[in-house]
C-alpha positions as CSV (number, residue, x, y, z in Angstrom):
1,X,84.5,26.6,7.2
2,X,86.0,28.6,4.0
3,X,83.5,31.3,5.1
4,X,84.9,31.6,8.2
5,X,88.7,31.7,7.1
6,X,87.5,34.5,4.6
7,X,86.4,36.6,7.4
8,X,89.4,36.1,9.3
9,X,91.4,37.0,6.4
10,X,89.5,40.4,5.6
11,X,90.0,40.8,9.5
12,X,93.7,41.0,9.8
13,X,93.5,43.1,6.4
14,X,92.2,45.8,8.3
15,X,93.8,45.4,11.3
16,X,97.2,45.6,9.6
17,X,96.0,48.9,8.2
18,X,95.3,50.8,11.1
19,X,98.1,53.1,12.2
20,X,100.4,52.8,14.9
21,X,99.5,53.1,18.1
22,X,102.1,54.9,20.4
23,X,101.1,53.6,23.9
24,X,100.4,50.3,22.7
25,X,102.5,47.1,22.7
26,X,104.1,46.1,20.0
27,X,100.9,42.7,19.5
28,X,98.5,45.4,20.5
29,X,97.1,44.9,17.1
30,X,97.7,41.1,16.8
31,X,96.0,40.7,20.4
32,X,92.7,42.9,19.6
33,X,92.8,40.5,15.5
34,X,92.4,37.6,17.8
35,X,89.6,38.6,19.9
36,X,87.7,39.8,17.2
37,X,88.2,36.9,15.6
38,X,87.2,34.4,18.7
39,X,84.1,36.9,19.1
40,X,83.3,36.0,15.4
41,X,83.9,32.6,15.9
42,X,82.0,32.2,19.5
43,X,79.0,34.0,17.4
44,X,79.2,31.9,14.5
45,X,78.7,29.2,16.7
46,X,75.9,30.3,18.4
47,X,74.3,31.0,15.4
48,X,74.7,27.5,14.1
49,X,73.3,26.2,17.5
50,X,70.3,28.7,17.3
51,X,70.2,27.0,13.3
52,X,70.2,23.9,14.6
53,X,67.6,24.2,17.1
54,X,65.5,26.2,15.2
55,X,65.9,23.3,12.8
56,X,65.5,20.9,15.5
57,X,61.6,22.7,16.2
58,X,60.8,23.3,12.8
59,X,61.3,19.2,12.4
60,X,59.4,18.5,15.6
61,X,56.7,20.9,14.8
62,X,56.6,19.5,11.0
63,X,56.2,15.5,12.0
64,X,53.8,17.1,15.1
65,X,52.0,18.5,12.3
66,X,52.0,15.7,10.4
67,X,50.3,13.5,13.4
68,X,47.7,15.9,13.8
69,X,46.9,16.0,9.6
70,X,47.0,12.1,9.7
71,X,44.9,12.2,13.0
72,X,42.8,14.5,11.2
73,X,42.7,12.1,8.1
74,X,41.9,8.8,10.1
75,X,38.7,11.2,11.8
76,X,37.5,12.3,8.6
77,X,37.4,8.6,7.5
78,X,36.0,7.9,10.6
79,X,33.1,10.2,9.9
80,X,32.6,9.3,6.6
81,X,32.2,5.8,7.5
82,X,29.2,6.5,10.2
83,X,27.8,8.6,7.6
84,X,27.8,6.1,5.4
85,X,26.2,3.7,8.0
86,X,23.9,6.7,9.4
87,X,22.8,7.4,5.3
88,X,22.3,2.8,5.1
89,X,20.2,3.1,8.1
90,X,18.4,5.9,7.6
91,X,17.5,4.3,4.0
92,X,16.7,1.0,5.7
93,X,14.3,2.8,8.2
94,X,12.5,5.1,5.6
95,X,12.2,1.8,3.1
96,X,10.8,0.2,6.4
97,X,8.8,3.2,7.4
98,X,7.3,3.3,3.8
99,X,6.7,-0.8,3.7
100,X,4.8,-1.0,6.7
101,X,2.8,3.2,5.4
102,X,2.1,0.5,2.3
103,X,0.8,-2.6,4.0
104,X,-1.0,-0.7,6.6
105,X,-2.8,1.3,3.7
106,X,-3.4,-1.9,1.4
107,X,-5.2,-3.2,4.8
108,X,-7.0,-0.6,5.2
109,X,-7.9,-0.1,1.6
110,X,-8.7,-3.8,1.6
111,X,-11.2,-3.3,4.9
112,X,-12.7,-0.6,3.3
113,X,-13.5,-2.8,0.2
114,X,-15.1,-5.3,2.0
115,X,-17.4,-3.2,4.3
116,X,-18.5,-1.7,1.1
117,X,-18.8,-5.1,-0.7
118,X,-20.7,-6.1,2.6
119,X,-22.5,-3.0,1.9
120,X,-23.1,-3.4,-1.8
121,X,-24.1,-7.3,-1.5
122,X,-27.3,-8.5,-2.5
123,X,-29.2,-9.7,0.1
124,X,-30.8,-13.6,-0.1
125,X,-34.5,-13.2,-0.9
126,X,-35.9,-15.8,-2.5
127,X,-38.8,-18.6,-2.2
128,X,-40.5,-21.5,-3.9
129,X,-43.8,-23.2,-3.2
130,X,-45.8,-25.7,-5.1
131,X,-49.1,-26.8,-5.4
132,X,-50.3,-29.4,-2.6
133,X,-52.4,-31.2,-4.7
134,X,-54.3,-31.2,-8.0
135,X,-56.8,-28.1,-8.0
136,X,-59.4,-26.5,-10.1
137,X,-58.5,-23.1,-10.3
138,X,-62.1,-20.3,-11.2
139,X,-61.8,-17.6,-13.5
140,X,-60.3,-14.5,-11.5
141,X,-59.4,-16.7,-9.0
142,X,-55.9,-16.4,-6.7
143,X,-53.7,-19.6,-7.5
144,X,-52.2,-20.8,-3.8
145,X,-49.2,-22.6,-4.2
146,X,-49.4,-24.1,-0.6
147,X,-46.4,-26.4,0.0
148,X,-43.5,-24.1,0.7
149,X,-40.1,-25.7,-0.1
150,X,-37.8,-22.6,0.2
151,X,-38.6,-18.8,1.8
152,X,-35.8,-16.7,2.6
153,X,-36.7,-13.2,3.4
154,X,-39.9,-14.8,4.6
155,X,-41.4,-12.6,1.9
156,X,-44.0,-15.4,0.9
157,X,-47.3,-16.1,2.4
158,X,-48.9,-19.6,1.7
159,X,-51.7,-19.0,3.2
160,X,-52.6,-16.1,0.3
161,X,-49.9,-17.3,-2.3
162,X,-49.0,-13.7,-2.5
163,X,-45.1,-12.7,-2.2
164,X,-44.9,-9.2,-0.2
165,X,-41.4,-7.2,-1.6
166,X,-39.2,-6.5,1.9
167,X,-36.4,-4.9,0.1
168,X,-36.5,-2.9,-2.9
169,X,-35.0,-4.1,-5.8
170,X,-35.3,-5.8,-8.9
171,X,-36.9,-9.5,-9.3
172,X,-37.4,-12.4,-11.2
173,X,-40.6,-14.5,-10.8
174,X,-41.0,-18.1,-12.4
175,X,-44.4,-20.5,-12.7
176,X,-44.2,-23.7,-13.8
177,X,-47.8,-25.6,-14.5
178,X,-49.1,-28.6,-15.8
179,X,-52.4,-29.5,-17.2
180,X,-55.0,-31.8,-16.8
181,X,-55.6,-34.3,-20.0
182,X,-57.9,-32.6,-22.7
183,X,-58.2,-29.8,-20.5
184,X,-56.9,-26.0,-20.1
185,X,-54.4,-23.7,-17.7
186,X,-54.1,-20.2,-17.7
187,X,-52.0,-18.7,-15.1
188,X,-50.8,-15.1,-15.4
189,X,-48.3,-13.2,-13.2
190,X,-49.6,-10.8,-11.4
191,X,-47.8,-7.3,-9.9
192,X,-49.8,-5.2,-7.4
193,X,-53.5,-6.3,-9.2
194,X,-51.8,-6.3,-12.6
195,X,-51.0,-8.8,-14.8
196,X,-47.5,-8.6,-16.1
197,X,-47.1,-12.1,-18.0
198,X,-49.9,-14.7,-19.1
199,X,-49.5,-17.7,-20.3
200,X,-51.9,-20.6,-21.8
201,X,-51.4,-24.5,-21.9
202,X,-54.2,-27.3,-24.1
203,X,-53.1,-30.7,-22.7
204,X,-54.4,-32.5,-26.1
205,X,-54.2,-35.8,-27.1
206,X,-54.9,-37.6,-23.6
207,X,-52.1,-36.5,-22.0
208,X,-51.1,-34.6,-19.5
209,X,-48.7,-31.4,-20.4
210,X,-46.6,-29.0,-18.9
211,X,-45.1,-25.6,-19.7
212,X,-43.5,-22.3,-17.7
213,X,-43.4,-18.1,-17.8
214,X,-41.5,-15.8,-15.8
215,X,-41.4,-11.8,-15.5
216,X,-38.7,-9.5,-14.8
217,X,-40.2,-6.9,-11.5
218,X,-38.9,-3.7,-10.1
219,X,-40.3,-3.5,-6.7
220,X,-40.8,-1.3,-4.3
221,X,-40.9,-2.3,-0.7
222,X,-44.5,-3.4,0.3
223,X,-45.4,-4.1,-3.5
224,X,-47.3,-7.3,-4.1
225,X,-46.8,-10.5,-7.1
226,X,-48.9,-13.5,-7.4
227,X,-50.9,-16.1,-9.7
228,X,-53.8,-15.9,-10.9
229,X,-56.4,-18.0,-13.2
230,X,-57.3,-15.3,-15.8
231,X,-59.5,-18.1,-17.1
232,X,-60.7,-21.6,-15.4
233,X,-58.0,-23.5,-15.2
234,X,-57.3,-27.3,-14.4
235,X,-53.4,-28.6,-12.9
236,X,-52.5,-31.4,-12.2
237,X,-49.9,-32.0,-9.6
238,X,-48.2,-35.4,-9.4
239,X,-44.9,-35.4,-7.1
240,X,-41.9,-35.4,-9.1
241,X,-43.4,-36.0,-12.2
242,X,-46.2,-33.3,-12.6
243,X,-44.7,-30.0,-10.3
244,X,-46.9,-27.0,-10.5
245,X,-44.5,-24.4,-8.7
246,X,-44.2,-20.6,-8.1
247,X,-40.6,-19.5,-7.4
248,X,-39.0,-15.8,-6.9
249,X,-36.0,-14.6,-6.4
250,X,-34.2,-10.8,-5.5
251,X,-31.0,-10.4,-8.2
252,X,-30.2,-6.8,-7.8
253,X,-31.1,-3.9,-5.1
């Protein structure tokens, strides 16, 4: 309001300057002050109300603004949480993804293992036969151990007392032979006409005695082991008491 008095006063300062005007009334000059200074007036105001309203929009357009930059806000929080949900799930699935890789592998490598443990496993060869009854046994002679108590592999024949090698492989043979009183054994272990391991057994002193041998054999398939009498030899076989018996067994292919 001062502002506008000043201008009203610096109006009718200059007015009152001006120089007479011979065909003009005598409030010629007072008449013109006061339109100028309505004029001033009606444009003051119109500026105020173009202030105002400019100020009116820049205050709409400002808390406008602000709803869109909190709008904007609650979205990017929006986002951030389903990336956060997005980055737990996709965690979730790879650590799934990589637990089921895992078990499925361990499965697999565990199948593996066991075909080649299937593969790798000894087969069962073995047998045992004993004598049927006390014999007399000629130098050179085969020994037949003709009672047959175990044959797997069906790699023994009682009817030679030979055992015939089906799978190729490392064996272990075992005879165990008893002796007639004040008389002699002597068995030997024989590989494909050969004697690996001999053994010799004096039943002295009235009685009846007992003793054993064994040989380590790495066989071909088709190779041959037996007993044989290297020298005349006299057992005794009493049933559970007095066992004469020829046993093999397959420990390693």
């Amino acid at each position: 309001m001062k502002a506008v008095l000043y201008v009203l006063n610096l109006a009718v300062i200059a007015l009152a300057a001006e120089p007479a005007c011979p065909v003009c009334s005598k409030y010629h000059y007072e008449e013109m002050l006061l339109e100028r200074v309505l004029r001033t007036e009606m444009a003051l105001e119109q500026t105020l109300r173009d202030i105002k309203e400019t100020n009116t929009k820049v205050v709409d357009a400002l808390k406008k603004l602000d709803n869109e930059n909190a709008q904007v806000n609650i979205a990017i929080e929006a986002m951030e949480r389903k990336q956060i949900v997005l980055e737990e799930t996709l965690d979730n699935s790879i650590n799934i993804a990589l637990t089921n890789v895992s078990e499925s592998l361990i499965k697999e490598m565990e199948g593996r293992a066991n075909r080649i443990k299937g593969e790798l496993q000894t087969p069962t060869i073995q047998f045992r036969a004993e004598l049927a009854s006390s014999i007399t046994v000629n130098t050179g002679d085969d020994v037949v151990f003709a009672r047959v108590e175990i044959n797997e592999g069906q790699g023994y024949d009682k009817a030679t007392g030979k055992f015939t090698a089906t799978i190729a492989g490392l064996y272990n043979f075992a005879v165990h032979h008893c002796t007639q009183k004040n008389l002699y054994v002597h068995p030997a272990i024989v590989y494909n006409g050969k004697s690996l391991k001999a053994s010799f057994n004096f039943a002295a002193n009235g009685y009846d005695q007992c003793s054993s041998l064994q040989a380590f054999v790495l066989m071909s398939i088709g190779d041959k082991v037996w007993v044989r009498a290297y020298w005349t030899s006299y057992f005794i076989q009493i049933d559970g008491e007095r066992d004469n018996t020829f046993s093999g067994v397959l420990i390693h292919v």
